[in-house]
C-alpha positions in Angstrom: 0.0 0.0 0.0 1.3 3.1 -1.1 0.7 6.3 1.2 1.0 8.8 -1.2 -1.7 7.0 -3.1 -3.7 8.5 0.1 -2.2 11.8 0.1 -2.2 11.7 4.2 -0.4 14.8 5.2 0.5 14.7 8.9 -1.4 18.6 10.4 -2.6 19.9 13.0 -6.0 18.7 12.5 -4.7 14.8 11.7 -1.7 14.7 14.0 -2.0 14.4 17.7 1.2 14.6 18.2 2.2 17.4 15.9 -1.2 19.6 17.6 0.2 19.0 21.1 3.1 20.4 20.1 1.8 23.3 17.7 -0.8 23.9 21.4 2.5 24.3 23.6 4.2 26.7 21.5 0.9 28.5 21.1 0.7 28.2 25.2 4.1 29.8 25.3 3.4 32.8 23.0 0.3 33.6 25.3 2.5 34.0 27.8 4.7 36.4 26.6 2.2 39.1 26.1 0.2 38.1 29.7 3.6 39.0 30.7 3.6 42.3 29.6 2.0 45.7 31.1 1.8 49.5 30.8 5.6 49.3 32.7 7.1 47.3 30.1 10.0 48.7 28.4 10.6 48.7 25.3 13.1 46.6 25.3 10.9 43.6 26.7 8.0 44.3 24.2 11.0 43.8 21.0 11.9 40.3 23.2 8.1 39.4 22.8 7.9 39.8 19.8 11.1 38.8 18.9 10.0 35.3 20.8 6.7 35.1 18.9 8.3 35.2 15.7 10.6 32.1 16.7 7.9 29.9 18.2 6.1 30.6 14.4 9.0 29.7 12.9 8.8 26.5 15.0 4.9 26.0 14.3 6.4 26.2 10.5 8.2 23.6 10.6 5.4 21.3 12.3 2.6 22.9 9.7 3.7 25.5 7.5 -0.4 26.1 6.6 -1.1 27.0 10.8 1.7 29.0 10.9 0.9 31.3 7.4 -2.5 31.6 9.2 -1.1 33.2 12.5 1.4 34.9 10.4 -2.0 36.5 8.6 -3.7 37.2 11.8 
């Protein structure tokens, strides 16, 4: 049997494995801006968002579609 016959691409909607991780990194970004308040410097806003872009970047690799979608958002 021939799996590309199937065209079964592992996502985030068919992979358990590959959502529990895409839900972590998602966790983690929450927590960066939770983190943040009126006192932030600028400095720590940059690091946020700095952060944010890497855990994307992470997501990409897992499901490049998920991450082009929060990239959009």
């Amino acid at each position: 049997m021939d799996i590309k016959k199937f065209n079964m691409e592992k996502t985030y909607q068919t992979c358990r494995l590959i959502k529990n991780r895409v839900d972590l990194y998602l966790y983690e970004m929450s927590l960066l801006f939770a983190n943040l308040g009126t006192d932030s410097t600028l400095e720590e806003v940059e690091n946020a968002y700095r952060k944010e872009g890497e855990y994307i970047e992470l997501i990409a690799e897992l499901d490049p579609d998920k991450a082009s979608r929060l990239r959009s958002s």
